[in-house]
C-alpha positions as CSV (number, residue, x, y, z in Angstrom):
1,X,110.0,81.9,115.4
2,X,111.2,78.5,114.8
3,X,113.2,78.5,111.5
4,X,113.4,75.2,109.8
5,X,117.0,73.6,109.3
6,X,117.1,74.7,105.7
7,X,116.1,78.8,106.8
8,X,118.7,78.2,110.0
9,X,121.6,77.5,107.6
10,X,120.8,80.4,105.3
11,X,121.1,82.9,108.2
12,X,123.9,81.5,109.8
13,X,126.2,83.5,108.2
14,X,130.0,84.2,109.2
15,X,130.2,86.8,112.1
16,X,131.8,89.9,110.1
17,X,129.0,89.6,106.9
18,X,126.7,89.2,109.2
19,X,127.7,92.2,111.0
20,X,128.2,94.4,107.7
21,X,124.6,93.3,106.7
22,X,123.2,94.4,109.9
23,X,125.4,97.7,109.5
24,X,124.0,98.3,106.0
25,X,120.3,97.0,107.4
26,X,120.0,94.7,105.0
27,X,118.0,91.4,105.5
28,X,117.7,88.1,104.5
29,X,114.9,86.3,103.5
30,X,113.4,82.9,102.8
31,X,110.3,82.2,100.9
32,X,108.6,78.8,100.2
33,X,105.7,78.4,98.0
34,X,103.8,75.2,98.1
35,X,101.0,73.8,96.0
36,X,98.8,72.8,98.7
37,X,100.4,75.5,101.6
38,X,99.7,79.2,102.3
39,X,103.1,81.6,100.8
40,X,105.2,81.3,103.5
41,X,108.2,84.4,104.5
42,X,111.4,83.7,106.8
43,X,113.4,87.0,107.8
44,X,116.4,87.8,110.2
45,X,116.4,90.1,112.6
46,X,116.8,92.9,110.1
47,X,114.2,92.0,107.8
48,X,111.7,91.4,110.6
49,X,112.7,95.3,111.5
50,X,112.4,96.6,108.1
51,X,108.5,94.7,108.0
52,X,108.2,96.3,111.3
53,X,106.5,92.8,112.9
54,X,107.7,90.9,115.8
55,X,110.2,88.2,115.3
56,X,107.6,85.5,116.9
57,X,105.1,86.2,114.0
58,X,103.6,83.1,112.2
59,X,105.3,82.6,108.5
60,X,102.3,82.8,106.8
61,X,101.6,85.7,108.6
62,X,104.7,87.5,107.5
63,X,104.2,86.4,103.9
64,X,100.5,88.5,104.1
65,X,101.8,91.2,106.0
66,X,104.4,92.1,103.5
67,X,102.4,91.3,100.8
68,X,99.2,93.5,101.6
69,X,101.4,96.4,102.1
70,X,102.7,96.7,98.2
71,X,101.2,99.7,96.5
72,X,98.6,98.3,94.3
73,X,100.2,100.0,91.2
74,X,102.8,98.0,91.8
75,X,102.0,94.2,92.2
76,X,102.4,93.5,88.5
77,X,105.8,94.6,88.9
78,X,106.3,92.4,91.9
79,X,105.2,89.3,90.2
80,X,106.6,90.3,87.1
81,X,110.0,89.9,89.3
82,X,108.5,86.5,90.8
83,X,108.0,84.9,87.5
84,X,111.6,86.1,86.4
85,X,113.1,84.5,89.2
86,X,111.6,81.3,88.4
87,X,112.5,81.3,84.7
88,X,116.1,82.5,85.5
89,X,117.1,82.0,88.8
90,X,117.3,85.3,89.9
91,X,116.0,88.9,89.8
92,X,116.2,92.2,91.4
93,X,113.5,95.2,92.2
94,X,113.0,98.2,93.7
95,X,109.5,98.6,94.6
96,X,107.3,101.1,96.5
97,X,105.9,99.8,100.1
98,X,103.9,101.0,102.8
99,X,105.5,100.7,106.0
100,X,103.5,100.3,109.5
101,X,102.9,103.9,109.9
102,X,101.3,104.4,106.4
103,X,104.1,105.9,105.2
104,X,106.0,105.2,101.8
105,X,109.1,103.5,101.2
106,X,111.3,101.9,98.6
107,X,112.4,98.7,98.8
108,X,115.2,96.7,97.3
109,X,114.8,93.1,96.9
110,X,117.3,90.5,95.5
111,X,116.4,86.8,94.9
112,X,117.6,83.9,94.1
113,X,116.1,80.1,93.3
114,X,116.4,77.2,95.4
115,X,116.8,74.3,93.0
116,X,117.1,71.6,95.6
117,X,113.3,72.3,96.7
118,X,111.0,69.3,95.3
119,X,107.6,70.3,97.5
120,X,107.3,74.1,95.3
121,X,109.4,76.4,95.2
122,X,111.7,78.4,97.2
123,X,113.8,81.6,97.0
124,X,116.4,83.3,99.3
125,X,116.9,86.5,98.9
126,X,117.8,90.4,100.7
127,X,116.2,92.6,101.0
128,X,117.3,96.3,101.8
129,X,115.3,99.9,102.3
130,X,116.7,102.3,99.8
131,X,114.1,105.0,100.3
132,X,116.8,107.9,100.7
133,X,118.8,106.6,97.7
134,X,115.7,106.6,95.4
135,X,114.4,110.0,97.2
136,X,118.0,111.4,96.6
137,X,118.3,110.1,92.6
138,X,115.3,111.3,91.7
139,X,115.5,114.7,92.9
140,X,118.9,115.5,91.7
141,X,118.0,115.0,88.1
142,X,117.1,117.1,85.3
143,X,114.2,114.9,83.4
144,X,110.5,114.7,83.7
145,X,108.7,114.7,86.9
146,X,107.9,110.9,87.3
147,X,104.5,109.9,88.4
148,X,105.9,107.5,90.6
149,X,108.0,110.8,92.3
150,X,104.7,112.6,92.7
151,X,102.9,109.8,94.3
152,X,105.8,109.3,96.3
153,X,105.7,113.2,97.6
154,X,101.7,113.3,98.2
155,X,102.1,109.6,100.1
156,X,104.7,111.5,102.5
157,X,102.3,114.6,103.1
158,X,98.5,113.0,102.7
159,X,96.7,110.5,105.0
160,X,95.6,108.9,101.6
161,X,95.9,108.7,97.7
162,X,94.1,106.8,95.5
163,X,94.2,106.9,91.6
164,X,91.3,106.3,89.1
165,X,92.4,104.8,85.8
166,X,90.4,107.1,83.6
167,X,90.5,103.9,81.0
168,X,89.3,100.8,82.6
169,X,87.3,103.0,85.7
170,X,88.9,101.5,88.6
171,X,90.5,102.1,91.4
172,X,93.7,101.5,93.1
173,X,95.0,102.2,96.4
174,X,98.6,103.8,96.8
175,X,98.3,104.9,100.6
176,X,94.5,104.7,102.5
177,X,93.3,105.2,105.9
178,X,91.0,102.6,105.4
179,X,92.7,99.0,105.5
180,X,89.8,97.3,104.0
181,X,91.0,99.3,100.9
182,X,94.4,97.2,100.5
183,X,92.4,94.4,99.9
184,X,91.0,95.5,96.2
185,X,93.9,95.6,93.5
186,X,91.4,97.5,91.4
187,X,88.4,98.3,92.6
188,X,85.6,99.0,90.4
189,X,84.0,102.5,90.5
190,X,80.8,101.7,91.6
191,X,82.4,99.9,94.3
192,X,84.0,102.8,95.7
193,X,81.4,104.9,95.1
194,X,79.9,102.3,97.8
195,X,83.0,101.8,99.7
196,X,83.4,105.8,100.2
197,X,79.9,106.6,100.9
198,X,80.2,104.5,104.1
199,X,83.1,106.2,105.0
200,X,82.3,109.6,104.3
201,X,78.6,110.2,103.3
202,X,76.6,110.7,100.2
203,X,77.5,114.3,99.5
204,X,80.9,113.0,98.5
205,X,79.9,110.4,96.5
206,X,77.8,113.0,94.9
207,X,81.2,115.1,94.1
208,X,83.0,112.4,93.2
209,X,80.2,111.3,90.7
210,X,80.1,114.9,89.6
211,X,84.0,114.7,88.8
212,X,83.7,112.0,86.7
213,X,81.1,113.4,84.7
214,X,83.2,116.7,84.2
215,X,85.6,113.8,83.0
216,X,83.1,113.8,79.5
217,X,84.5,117.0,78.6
218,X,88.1,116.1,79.2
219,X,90.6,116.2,76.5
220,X,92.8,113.4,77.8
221,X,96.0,115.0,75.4
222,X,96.0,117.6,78.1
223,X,94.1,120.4,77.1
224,X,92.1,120.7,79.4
225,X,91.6,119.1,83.2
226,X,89.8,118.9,85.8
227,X,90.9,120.4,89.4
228,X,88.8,120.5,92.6
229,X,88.5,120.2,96.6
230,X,86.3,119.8,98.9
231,X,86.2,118.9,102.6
232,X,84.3,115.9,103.9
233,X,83.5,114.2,107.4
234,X,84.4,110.6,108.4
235,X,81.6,109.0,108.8
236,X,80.7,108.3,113.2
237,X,83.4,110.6,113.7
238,X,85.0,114.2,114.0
239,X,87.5,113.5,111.8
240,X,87.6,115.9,108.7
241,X,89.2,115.8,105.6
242,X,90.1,117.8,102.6
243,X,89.8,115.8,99.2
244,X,91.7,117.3,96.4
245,X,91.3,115.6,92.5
246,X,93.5,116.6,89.4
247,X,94.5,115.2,86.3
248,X,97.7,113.1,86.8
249,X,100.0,115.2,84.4
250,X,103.8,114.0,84.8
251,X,102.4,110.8,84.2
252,X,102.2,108.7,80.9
253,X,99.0,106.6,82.0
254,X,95.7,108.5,81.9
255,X,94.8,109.1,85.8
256,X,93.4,111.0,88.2
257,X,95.0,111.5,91.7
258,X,92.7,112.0,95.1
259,X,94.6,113.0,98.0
260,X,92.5,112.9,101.0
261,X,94.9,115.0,104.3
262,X,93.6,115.7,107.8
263,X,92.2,119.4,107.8
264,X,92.4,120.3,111.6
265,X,95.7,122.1,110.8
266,X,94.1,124.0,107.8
267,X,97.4,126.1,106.9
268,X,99.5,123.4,106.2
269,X,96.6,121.8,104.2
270,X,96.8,124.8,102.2
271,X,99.9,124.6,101.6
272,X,99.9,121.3,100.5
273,X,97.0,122.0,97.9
274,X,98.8,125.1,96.5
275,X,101.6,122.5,95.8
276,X,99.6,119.9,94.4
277,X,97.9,122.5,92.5
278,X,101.8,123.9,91.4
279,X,102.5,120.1,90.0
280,X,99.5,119.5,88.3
281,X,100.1,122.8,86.2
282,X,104.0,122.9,85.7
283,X,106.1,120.7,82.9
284,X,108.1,118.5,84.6
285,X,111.5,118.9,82.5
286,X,111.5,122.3,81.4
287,X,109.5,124.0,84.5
288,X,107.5,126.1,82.4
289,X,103.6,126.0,82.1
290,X,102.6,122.7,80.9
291,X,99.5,122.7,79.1
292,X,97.1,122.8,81.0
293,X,98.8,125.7,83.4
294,X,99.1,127.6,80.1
295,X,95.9,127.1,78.7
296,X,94.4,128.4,82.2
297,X,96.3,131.4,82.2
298,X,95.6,132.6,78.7
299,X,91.9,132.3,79.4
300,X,92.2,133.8,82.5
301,X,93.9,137.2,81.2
302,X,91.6,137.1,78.3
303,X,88.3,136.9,80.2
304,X,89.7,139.9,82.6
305,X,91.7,142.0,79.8
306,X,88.9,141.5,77.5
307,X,89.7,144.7,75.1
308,X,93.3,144.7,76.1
309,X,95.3,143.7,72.6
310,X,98.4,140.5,72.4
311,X,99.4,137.9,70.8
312,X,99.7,133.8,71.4
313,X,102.9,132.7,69.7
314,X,103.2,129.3,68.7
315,X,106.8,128.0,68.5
316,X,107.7,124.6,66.7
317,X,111.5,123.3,66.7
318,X,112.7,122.4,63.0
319,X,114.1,119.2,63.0
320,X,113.6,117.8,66.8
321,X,113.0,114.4,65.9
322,X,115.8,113.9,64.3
323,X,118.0,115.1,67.2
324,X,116.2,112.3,69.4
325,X,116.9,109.9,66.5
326,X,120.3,110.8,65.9
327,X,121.8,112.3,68.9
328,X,119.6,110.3,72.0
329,X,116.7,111.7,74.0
330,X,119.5,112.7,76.5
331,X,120.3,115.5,73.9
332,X,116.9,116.5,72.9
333,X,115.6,116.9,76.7
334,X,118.7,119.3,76.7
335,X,117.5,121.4,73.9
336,X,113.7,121.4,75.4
337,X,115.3,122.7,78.4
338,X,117.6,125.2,77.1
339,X,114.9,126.4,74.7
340,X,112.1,127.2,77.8
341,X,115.3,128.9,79.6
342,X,116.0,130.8,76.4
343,X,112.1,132.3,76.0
344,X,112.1,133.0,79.3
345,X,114.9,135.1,78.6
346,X,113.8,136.8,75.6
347,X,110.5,137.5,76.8
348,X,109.3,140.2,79.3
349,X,108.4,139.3,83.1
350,X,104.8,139.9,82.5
351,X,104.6,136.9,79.5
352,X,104.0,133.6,79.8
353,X,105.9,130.9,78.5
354,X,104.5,127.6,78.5
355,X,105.2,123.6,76.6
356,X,102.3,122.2,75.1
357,X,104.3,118.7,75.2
358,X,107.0,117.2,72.6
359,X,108.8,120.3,71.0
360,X,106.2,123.0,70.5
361,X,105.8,125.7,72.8
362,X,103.5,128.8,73.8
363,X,104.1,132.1,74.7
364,X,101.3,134.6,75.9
365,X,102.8,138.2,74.9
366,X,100.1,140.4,77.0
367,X,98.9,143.8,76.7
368,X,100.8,144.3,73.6
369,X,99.3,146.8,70.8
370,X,99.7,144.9,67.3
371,X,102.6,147.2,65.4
372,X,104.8,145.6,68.4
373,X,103.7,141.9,67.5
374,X,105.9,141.9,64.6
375,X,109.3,143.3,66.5
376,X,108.4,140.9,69.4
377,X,108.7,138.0,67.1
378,X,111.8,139.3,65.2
379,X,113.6,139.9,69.0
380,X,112.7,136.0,69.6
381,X,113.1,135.0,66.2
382,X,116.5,136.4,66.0
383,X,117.6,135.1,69.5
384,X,116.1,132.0,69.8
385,X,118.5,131.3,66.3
386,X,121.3,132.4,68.0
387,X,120.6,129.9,70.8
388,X,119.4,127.4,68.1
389,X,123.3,128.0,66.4
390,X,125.0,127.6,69.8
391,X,123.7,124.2,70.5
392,X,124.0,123.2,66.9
393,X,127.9,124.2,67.4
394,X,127.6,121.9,70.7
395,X,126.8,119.2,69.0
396,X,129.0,119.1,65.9
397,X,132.0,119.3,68.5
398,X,130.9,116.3,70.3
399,X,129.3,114.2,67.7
400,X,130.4,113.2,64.3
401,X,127.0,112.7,62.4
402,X,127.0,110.4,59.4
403,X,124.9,112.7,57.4
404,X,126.4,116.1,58.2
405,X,125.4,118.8,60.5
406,X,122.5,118.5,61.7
407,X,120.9,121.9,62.2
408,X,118.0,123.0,65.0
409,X,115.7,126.3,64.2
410,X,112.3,127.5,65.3
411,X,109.1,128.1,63.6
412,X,106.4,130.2,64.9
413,X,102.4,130.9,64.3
414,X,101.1,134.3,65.9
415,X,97.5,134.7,66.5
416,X,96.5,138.3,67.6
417,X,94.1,139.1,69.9
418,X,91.5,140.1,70.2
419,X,91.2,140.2,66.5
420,X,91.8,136.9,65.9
421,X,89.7,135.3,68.6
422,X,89.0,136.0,72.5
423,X,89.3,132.3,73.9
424,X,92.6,130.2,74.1
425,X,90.8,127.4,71.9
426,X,90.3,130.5,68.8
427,X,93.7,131.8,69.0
428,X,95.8,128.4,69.8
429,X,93.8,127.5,66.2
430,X,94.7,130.1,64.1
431,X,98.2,130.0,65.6
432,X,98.6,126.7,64.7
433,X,97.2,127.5,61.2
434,X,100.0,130.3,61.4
435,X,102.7,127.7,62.1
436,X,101.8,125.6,59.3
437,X,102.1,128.5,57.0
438,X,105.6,129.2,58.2
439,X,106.9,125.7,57.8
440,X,105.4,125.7,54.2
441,X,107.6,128.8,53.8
442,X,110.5,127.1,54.6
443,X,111.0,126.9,58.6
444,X,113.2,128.6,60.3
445,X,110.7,131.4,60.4
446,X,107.4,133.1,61.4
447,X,103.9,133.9,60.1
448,X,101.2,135.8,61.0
449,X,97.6,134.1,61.0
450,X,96.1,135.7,57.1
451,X,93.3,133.6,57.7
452,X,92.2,129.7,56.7
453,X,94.7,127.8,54.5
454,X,92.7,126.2,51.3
């Protein structure tokens, strides 16, 4: 491509930058926007290697081919950058991207404002792929599973994801293997109900439209969700697919994911739905059961151990907001962590420990006759204060508090089954009903369900 004088000086760089940007692959960029002009993109060498298109390409061209390929969940954050640059001069982003092959990647992108420009607006900039950084940073930490993590692991393994904002019923396109599909930022259901049914057929629309009316029953706080697959053929072809749909849990937005992978190699698609499943069902920070994992396996061992006796103990830490308040949310994800590790301690191999969200946790005692509830709760009563002490000691020795020590303790709500009910709905009830007796006695202790508080 011919580059204008203006994107000729601007890549003309001295020999040994030049060469350390081309050792670090990153590129430069040039971008002009005119009023009465298509967007317009200028790269190097590098950043026509990182778009994966041919050097000779037409800007415009190049301006549309990097442009279509952001993940539709995150233009807003693209032009949120945009607008930045043009009310200060300069911004930076790391954003998701599709590359040629349909695969993801993370992108770094630095810009800066041309002032001298008088026809619109221009901006030079870098840009850099940083997918093994992001990849790297993400899984070496401790916190919550992020949303954008999990899309970023199906992306790698499916042949497409889309997600359904449960809210406003549309659709957006993260990775597709239709590229009609990059062309709607959020598609309207009964568009894709349309769109898919060419693709694949009516019988999946019909599952898809079934989903979504399971979705009436759906307690979007997580209590309960709604998890299904089923295969479908492309449309004129032999291509087969299986299409898996769950509630987007390590997310804060209210979702659902559909991962649609190539079934000819049917083990690994297995695999990959056992995972998917593994995600949807596991808490993020602490790697216990999160709700709706917990919640499943409590019904499940009541509807096969019908007459088999237990208890659901419901554990509330006393005084976790005030640790976040006072202490960070650094602190407090430290505690929720240390806590789950703690029960799972405390407990035998054949309970179930699970976080409901925040600070209140679950634990299924099973096959447990009811003179043993009370000793059970004492054991975890007892240790989990001794753990509650330790980390109390932690912090005093590395923060001085302004009001004094601060002190963490547990209460807990027992509900007994199958006396006090036989579905997890009954029992989480009246072990919440327990709970709230406990703190009225004081906290930092446990109550058995005596039956409705007047």
């Amino acid at each position: 491509m011919d580059h204008p004088v203006y994107v000729n000086m601007v890549f003309e760089t001295g020999g040994f930058l030049k060469g350390a940007m081309k050792e670090l692959h990153i590129g430069r960029w040039v971008a002009e926007m005119d009023l009465e002009q298509e967007p317009r993109l200028y790269g190097d060498d590098v950043m026509y290697q990182i778009l994966g298109v041919p050097s000779e390409i037409p800007p415009e061209q190049c301006y549309a081919s990097w442009h279509e390929r952001i993940f539709a969940t995150h233009l807003h954050r693209v032009k949120d950058s945009a607008h930045e640059i043009l009310r200060t001069g300069k911004s930076e982003l790391v954003f998701p991207w599709m590359d040629q092959t349909g695969g993801l990647r993370y992108i770094l992108s630095t810009g800066m404002l041309d002032y001298s420009y008088q026809k619109g607006h221009r901006v030079c900039g870098y840009f850099q792929d940083v997918t093994s950084v992001v990849a790297e940073k993400v899984s070496g930490t401790e916190s919550s599973v992020a949303s954008e993590y999990l899309i970023q692991m199906l992306a790698s393994g499916y042949e497409a994801v889309h997600l359904i904002d449960l809210r406003t019923r549309t659709i957006k396109p993260v990775k597709t293997i239709q590229p009609e599909m990059w062309r709607y930022q959020d598609m309207t259901m009964e568009r894709y109900y349309a769109f898919m049914g060419e693709k694949f057929g009516p019988e999946l629309v019909q599952w898809l439209q079934d989903c979504m009316a399971e979705q009436a029953v759906i307690d979007l706080q997580g209590r309960k969700t709604y998890y299904g697959t089923r295969e479908a053929r492309q449309v004129g072809t032999e291509n087969w697919y299986c299409v898996s749909m769950c509630l987007d849990q390590s997310s804060n937005e209210v979702s659902f994911i559909l991962a649609y992978r190539d079934i000819n190699e049917r083990e690994q698609t297995r695999s990959m739905i056992e995972q998917l499943r593994y995600i949807s069902q596991t808490d993020g920070l602490t790697k216990v059961y999160n709700r709706v994992g917990i919640e499943e396996r409590v019904n499940q061992y009541l509807s096969t151990n019908p007459d088999k006796p237990g208890a659901l103990l419901l554990l509330d830490l006393d005084n976790f907001k005030m640790v976040n308040d006072q202490l960070g949310h650094t602190e407090g994800d430290f505690l929720l962590v240390e806590t789950a590790e703690k029960l799972q301690q405390i407990c035998r191999s054949s309970d179930e420990v699970g976080r409901l969200g925040g600070d209140e946790f679950l634990v299924l005692a099973k096959d447990v006759a009811e003179g043993y509830v009370t000793p059970l709760v004492s054991r975890i009563e007892e240790k989990f204060h001794g753990f509650a002490e330790e980390i109390v000691q932690k912090l005093e020795k590395d923060y001085q508090l302004k009001n004094g020590v601060l002190k963490v303790t547990a209460s807990i709500g027992v509900a007994v089954f199958p006396k006090d009910g036989t579905t997890f709905a009954d029992l989480y009830h009246r072990a919440d009903i327990a709970l709230y007796q406990a703190k009225r006695n004081g906290k930092n202790t446990y109550a058995l369900y005596e039956g409705e508080i007047e």
